[in-house]
C-alpha positions in Angstrom: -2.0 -5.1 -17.2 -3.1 -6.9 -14.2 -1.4 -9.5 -11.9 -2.8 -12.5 -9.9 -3.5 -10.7 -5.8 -5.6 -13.8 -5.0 -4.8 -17.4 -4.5 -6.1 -20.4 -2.8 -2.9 -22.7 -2.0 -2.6 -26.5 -0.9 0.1 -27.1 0.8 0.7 -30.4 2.7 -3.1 -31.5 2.6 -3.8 -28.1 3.8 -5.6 -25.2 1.9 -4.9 -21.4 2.9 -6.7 -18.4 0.8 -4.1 -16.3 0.6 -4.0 -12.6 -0.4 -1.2 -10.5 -1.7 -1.7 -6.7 0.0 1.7 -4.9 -1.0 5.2 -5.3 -1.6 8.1 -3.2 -0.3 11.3 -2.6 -2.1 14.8 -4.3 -2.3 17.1 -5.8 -4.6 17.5 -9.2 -3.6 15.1 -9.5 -0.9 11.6 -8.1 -0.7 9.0 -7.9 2.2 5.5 -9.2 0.6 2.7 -7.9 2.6 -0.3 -11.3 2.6 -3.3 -11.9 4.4 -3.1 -16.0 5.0 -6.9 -16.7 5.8 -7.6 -13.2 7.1 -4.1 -12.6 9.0 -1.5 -10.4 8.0 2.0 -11.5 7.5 4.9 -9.5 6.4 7.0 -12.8 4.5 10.2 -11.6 3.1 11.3 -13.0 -0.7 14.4 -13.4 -2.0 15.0 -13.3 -6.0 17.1 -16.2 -7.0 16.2 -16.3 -10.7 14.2 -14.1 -13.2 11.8 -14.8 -16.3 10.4 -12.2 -18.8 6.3 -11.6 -18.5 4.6 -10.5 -21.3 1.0 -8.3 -21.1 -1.5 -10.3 -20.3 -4.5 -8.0 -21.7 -7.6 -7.9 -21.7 -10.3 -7.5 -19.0 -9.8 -8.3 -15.0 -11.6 -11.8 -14.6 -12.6 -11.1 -11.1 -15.1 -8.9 -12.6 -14.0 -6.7 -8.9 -14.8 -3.0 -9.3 -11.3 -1.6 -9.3 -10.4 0.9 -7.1 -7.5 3.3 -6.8 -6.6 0.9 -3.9 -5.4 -1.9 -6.5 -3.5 0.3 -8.7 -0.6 1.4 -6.8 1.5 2.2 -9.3 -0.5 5.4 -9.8 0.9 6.6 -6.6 4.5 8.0 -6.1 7.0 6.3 -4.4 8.4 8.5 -1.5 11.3 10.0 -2.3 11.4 13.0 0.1 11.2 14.0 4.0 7.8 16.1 3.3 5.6 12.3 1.5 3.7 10.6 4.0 4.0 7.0 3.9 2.6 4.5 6.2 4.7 1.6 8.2 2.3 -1.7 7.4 0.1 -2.2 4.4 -4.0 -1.3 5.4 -7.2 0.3 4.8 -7.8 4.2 4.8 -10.0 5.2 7.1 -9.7 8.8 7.4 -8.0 11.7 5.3 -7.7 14.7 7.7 -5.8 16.9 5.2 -6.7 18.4 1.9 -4.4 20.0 -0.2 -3.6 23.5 0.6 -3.9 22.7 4.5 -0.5 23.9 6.9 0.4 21.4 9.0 3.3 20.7 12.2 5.4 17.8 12.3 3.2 15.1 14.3 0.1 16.1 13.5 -2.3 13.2 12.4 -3.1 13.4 8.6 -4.5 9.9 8.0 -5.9 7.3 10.2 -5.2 4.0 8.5 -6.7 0.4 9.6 -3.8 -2.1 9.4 -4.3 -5.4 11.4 -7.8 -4.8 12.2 -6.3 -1.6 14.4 -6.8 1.9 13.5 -3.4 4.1 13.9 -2.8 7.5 13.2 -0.1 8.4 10.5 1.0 12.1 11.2 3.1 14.3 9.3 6.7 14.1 9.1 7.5 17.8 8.6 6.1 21.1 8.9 4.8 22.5 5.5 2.0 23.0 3.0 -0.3 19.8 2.3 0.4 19.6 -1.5 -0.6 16.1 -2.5 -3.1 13.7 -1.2 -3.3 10.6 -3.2 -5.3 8.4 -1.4 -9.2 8.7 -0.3 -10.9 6.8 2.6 -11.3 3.1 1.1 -8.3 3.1 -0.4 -5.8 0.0 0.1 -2.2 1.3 0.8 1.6 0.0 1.3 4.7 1.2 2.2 6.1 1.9 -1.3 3.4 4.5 -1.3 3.7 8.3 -0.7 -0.2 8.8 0.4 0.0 12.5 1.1 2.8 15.3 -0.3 3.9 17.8 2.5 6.3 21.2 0.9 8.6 21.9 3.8 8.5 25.3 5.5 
């Protein structure tokens, strides 16, 4: 099942493209990650009322090739010291690691381009590189554990 990521929105007279990059977690309130014509906003949502969505099927009208980039749910969330996870929705630039690879807390195992700069996300802990779930291309957020780290 797909979901809208793409809008163009009037508001006021005005018209802004706006593009939905990520979403962080929370119960109530939730950081969305948008591009409003090209710049990146963090806007933070909170939940006042629910509805029920059904499957909306069929095939993605954008007829965009899909990459692993737009299906984030095929990554895991982080749930330990040793996943790698990056502070601001971007781009992969770089994967420096490959499973199987030792690395030492701080050293660089990604660069990522987020706000048209390229940082370098480094490793949290010491360990074995068990997991890399992203590849250069690849469109990330900070729900995401992008590479798996086994603690020494």
């Amino acid at each position: 099942m797909y979901a809208p990521n793409e809008f163009k929105v009037t508001l006021h007279g005005e018209t802004y493209h706006i593009r939905i990059k990520g979403t962080g977690h929370g119960d109530n309130e939730r950081p969305f990650y948008v591009h409003v014509d090209g710049v990146a906003e963090e806007v933070l949502v909170e939940t006042l009322d629910e509805i029920e969505v059904g499957s909306a099927g069929g095939a993605r009208k954008s007829g965009g090739k899909k990459s692993s980039g737009d299906a984030p749910d095929k990554r895991p969330r982080p749930s330990h010291a040793g996943h790698v996870t990056t502070a601001m929705p971007g781009t992969i630039v770089d994967v420096k690691v490959k499973p199987g690879d030792k690395v030492k807390a701080g050293d660089g195992v990604l660069i990522i381009e987020a706000m048209k700069m390229e940082n370098e996300v480094q490793a949290p802990v010491s360990g074995t590189v068990i997991g890399v779930f992203v590849v250069k291309g690849d469109a990330v957020t900070p729900d995401q554990a992008l590479v798996e780290i086994q603690p020494e």
